[in-house]
Structure formats: C-alpha cells, structure tokens
C-alpha positions in Angstrom: -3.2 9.6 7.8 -4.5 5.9 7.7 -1.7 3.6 8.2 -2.5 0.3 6.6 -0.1 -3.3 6.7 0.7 -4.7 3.5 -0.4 -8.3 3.5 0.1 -9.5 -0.5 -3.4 -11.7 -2.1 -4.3 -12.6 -5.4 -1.9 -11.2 -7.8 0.1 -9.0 -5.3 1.2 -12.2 -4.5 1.9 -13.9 -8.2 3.3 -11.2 -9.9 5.6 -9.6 -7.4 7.5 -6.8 -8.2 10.9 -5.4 -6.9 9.4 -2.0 -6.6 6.3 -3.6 -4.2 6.0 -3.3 -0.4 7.5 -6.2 2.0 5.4 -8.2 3.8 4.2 -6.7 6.9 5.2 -3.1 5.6 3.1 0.0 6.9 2.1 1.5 4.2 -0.7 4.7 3.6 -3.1 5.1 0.2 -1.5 8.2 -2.0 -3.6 9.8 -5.1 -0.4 10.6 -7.8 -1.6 13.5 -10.0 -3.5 11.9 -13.4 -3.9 8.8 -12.0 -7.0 7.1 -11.5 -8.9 7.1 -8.1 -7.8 5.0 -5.2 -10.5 2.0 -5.4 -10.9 1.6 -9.4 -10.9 -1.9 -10.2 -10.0 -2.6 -6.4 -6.8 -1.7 -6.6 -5.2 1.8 -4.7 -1.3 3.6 -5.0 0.8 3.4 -1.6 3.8 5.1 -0.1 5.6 3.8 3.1 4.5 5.1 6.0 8.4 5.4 7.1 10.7 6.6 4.0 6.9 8.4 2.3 8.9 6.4 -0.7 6.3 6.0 -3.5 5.4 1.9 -3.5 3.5 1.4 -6.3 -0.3 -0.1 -7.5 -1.3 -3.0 -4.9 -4.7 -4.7 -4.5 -7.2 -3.1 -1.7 -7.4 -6.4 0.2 -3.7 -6.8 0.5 -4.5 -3.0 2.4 -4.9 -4.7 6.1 -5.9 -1.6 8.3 -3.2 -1.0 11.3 -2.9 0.9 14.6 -0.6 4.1 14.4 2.6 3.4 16.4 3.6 5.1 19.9 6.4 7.7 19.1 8.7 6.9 22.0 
C-alpha cells in the first residue's frame, strides 16, 4: 500500500472539515464501493494509514508521496 502525507492546498485548506486528515497525517488512497474513481476531477478518498479510519474526499496534490515507516 502507498503511504502518502496529507499536506492541505486549494480548498482542502478553505473549507476544512472536522472529518479531514491533520496536517502531516499518513494517509493511503481507498476506492469505497459506488463511488467514483480515485483521480476524477483531481480529487481521491483516504483512510489513515494507522486507525484504516475512513478520512474522507481530499484533493490529489494535498496527497504528498511518503516513505513507509521502520516497524521497530
């Protein structure tokens, strides 16, 4: 699974929602059954990478790729 950090632009950043990711949260794309692709109008569904807690609709390039972290 691609883990990406969630760095809000554009209207991620405007019109916030309680539901959203944090700044700086790992987060990974996730296709919910009926819904359009990932990528339509440059936008994609996330979970978190941590609780797989369903995120919500956020703009592709607030989607900053990021390195898996060492398991310790």
């Amino acid at each position: 699974m691609k883990l990406y950090r969630f760095e809000p632009v554009g209207l991620d950043l405007f019109d916030r929602k309680a539901y959203m990711p944090i700044p700086g949260d790992l987060v990974y794309k996730t296709q919910p059954y009926g819904t359009p692709r990932n990528g339509t109008m440059g936008m994609a569904y996330v979970a978190d990478a941590e609780t797989d807690e369903f995120r919500g609709l956020v703009l592709l390039a607030s989607l900053v790729p990021a390195k898996k972290r060492k398991e310790t």
